[in-house]
N, C-alpha and C positions, 0 to 999 in steps of 0.2 A: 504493500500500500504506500504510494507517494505522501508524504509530510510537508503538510499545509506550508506558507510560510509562516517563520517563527512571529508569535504575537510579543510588543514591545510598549512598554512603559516609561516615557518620560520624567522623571522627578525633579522638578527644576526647583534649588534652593533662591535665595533671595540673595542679591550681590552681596559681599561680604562675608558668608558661609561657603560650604564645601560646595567643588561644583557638581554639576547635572552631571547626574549617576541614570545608566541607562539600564534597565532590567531585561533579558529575554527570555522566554519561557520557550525554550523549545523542544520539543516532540518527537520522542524515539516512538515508533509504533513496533510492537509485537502480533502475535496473531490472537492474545486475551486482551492486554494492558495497555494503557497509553503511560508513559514516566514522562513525567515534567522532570526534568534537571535542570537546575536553578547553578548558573554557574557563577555567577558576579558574588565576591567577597560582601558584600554591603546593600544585597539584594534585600527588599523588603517584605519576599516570601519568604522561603526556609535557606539558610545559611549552610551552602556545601553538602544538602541532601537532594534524596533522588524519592519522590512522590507518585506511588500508586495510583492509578485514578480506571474508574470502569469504565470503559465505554459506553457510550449511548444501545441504550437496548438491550447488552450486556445482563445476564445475569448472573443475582449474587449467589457467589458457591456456598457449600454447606459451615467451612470456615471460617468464613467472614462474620463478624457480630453484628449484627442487627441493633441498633439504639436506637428507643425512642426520646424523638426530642418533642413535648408539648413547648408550644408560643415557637416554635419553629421558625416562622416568617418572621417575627421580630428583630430588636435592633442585636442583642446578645445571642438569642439562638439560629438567626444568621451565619454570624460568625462563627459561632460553634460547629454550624454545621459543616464551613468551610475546614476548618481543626479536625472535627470529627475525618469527610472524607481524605485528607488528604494524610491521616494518621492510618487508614487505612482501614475504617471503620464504615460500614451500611446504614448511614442515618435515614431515619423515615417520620417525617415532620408533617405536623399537626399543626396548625392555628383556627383560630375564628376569628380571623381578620378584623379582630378589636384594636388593635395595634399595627397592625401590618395591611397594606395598599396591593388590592388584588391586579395581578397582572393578564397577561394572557392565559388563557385555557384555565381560568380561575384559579390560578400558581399564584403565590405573590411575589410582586414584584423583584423583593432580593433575592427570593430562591431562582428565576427564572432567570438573573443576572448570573447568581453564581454557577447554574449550568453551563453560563454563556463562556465567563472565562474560566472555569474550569475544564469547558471538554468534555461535559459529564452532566448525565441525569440523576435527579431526586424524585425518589417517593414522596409525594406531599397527600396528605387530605385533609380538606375541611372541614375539621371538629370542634365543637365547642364542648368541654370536659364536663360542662352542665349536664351534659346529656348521656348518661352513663349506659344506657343500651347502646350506644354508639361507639363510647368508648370499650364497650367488651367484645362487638362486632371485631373491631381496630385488633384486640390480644386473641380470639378465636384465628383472625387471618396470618396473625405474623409471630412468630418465635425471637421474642425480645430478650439478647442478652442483659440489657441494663437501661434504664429510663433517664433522661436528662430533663429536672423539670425544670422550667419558666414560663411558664403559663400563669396568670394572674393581669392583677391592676396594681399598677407600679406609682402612682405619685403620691409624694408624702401633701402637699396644698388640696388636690384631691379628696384624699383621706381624712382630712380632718374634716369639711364639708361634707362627706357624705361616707360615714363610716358604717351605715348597718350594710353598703353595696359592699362595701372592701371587705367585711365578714364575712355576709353571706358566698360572694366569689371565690375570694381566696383559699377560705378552708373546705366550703361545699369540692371544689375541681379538685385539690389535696385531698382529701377523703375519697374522692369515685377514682383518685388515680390508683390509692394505695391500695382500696379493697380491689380493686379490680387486676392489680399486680399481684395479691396475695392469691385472689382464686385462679390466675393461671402460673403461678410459680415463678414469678418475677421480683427476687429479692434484691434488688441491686438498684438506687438511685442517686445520682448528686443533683443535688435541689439549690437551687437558687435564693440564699436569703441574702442578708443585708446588715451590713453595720448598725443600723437604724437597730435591731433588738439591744444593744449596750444603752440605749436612751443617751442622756446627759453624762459625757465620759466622767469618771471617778478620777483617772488618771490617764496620764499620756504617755508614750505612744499607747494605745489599746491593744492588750492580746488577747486571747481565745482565753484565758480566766477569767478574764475582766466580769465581772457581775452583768447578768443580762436579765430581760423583762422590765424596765423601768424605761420602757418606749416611751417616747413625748408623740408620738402620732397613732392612727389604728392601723398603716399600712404597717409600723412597725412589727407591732403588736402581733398582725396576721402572720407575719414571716417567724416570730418568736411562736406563739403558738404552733406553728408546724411546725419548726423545729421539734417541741416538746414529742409534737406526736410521731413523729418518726423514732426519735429516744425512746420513749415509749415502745414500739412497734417492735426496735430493735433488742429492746430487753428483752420485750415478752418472746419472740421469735426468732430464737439464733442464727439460722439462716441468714435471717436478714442483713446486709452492709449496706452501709449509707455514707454519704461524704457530704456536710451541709458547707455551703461555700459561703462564706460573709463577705459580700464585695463593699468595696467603697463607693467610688465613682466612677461609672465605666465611662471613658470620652474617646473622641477618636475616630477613625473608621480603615476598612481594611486599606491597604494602599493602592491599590486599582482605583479607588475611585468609584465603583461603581456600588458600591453597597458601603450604609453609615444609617444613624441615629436621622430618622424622617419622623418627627411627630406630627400626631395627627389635631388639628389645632393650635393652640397658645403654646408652647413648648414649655414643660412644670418645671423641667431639669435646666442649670446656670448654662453649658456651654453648645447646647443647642440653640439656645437664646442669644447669645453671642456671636454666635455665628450667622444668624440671620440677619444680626441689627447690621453686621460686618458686609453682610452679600445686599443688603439696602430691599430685604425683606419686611426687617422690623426698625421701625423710628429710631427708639431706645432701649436703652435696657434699664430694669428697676434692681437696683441696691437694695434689699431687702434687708436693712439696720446699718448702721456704719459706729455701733456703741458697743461693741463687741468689746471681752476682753481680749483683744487681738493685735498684733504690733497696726494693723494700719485700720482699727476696730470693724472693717467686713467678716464673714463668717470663712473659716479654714477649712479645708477639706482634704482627702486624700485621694488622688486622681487617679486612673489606670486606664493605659490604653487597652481599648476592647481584646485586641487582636493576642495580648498579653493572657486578662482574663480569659479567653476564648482555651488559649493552651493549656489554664490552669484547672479546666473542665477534664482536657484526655489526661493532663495529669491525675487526678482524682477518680478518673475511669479506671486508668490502670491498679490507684491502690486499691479499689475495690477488688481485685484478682486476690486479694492478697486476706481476704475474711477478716475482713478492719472493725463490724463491726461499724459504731457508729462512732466517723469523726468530726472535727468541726474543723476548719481552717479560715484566717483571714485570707482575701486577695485584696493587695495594697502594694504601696509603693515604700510604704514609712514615711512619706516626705507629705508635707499640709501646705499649702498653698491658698491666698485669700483669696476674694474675689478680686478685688482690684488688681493683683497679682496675674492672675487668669486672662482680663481685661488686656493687660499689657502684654502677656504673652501673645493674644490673637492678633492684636494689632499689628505684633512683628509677623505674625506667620502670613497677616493677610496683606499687610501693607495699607491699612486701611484704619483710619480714626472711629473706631467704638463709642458712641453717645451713651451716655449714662447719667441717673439720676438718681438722688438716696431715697429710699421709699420706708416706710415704717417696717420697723420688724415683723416676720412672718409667723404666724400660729406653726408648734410643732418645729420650728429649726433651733438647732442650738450651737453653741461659739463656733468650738472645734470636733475634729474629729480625724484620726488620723491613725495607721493601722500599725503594727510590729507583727510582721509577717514573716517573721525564722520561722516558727513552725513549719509551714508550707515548703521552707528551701530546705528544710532538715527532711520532714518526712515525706514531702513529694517529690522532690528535688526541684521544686519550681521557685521561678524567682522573674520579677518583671524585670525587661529587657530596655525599654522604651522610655525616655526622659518627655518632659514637658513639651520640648521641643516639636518633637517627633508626632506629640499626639495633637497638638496644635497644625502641624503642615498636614497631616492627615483628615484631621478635620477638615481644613479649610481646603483641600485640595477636592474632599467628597461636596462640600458646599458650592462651593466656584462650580465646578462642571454638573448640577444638581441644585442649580437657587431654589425650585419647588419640591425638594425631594424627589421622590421614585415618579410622582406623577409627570412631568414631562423631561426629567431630563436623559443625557443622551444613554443609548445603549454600548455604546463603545470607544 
């Protein structure tokens, strides 16, 4: 079989930084496999590795593991899915397009990008986990080695406005996920919570001891309660292993450009909101307190590029192999950064002056927050790779070619 020619990525830095680094993905074809080998030192796929990928139409062998990923088409499980296949794993993803912008042949949109540069198809279906005869159709048809959840409603401003939806949602899809894994023999999940269960930190940096449930929001709350019940689950039923991930702030987007954080309406999260005031989307941005106890008094946080957390998922797959039981880990950077710090980052990344304005503090936020993530490099061996920098030209580089999101911007 003749090989297409090689697809090529541009990354052009801003005068003054390193220069333009050119990526190629090129295409050894086999009579099963396509291998992407990533040959560039400083390539912003995989560094001096060689990448499995199915072909189109290709099916998956009996060895291959099967993961389900619920909120699949979203901005994290995207990405994940991206990690998943190219670690060499069968994801088969699920949304209900609460979060995620339907594309052709009712795909959404990022999965139908990431077939596009991938090379490769995804199992998708349109589920919503409300619907639990649906969801047990989903584990009748497929032989799930391990579940990836992120299915839920993700804003903490949200959540406080309407906290019996963020209840009702989050643990009702938790509950039909887990009974419905337990009655087909699917003990193995890493579940998506959130820094948000530590509440108002005790102490800084925050590790996995840190005292939890003293959430200031109910989205918190949901993510701490399922944790509880997975703990639970895993007591009661030794089989069972679980990996709960407490992420910080995922920002970012893959480096192609063509898949990133597209919210749907008013953006809840800071550096989606930045990025839009930046691409002349949105007027300004609102300072949400500036009385912080904080060196420049905005609110601190701990950032991570997506693409970072996304790995910290196969990392956590893998310890499941390993009958863990139930673990907890942060994913973080260790490093907090304010807003107006963030602010200034985009600026450089975009070349472009951020309007901003201090707005009164927000219900449910508090000063700092910022993670101590040895665990993770001790017992997963993972560790984030990607500085501020990085998740800034990433960002801005998925918004520039994407001012509306998935809705019209380009495919290629």
């Amino acid at each position: 079989m003749k090989s297409p020619p090689p697809s090529t990525f541009h990354l052009t830095r801003k005068p003054g930084n390193a220069a333009k680094r050119t990526v190629t993905r090129r295409r050894k074809y086999s009579k099963n496999l396509i291998f992407l080998t990533h040959n560039i030192r400083d390539s912003p796929f995989h560094r001096g590795e060689t990448t499995i990928i199915r072909k189109q139409g290709q099916k998956v062998s009996g060895m291959t593991q099967k993961v389900l990923v619920t909120g699949g088409g979203g901005y994290i499980g995207s990405h994940c899915v991206v990690e998943l296949i190219e670690a060499g794993y069968y994801p088969v993803a699920v949304d209900n397009f609460s979060n995620a912008v339907r594309g052709e042949g009712n795909v959404p949109e990022s999965l139908r990008r990431v077939e596009k540069f991938l090379g490769t198809s995804i199992e998708f279906q349109e589920l919503d986990l409300l619907d639990k005869p649906a969801l047990e159709k989903l584990f009748q048809k497929h032989k799930f080695s391990a579940v990836m959840h992120f299915a839920g409603l993700k804003a903490v401003g949200e959540s406080v406005e309407h906290p019996l939806r963020y209840y009702r949602v989050n643990l009702t899809v938790t509950l039909n996920l887990l009974e419905v894994m337990q009655a087909h023999g699917v003990h193995s999940i890493v579940f998506s919570s959130s820094a948000t269960v530590y509440g108002d930190p005790q102490r800084l940096p925050i590790d996995e001891d840190h005292p939890v449930g003293g959430c200031t929001n109910p989205y918190g709350k949901t993510k701490f309660f399922i944790e509880e019940i997975i703990q639970d689950q895993c007591r009661a039923e030794k089989e069972w292993n679980a990996v709960l991930l407490r992420y910080f702030n995922p920002i970012g987007a893959h480096a192609s450009g063509q898949i990133g954080e597209d919210p749907q309406g008013i953006p809840n999260n800071l550096m989606p909101y930045v990025a839009q005031v930046a691409v002349g989307r949105r007027e300004q941005l609102n300072v949400f307190g500036n009385d912080y106890g904080t060196p420049d008094g905005t609110g601190v946080r701990d950032y991570i590029h997506v693409v970072d957390l996304a790995k910290g998922h196969i990392a956590a797959l893998r310890k499941l192999k390993d009958c863990c039981g139930c673990k907890t880990y942060n994913l973080g950077t260790g490093t907090g950064y304010s807003v107006l710090q963030m602010v200034k980052a985009m600026e450089e990344a975009s070349g472009r002056e951020i309007r901003y304005r201090i707005a009164p503090r927000r219900g449910g936020d508090i000063a700092s927050c910022y993670a101590d993530p040895r665990r993770a490099e001790t017992e997963l061996g993972w560790k984030a790779n990607f500085g501020l920098e990085r998740m800034c030209e990433d960002l801005w580089r998925w918004q520039s070619q994407n001012p509306t999101g998935f809705s019209n911007g380009p495919e290629s």
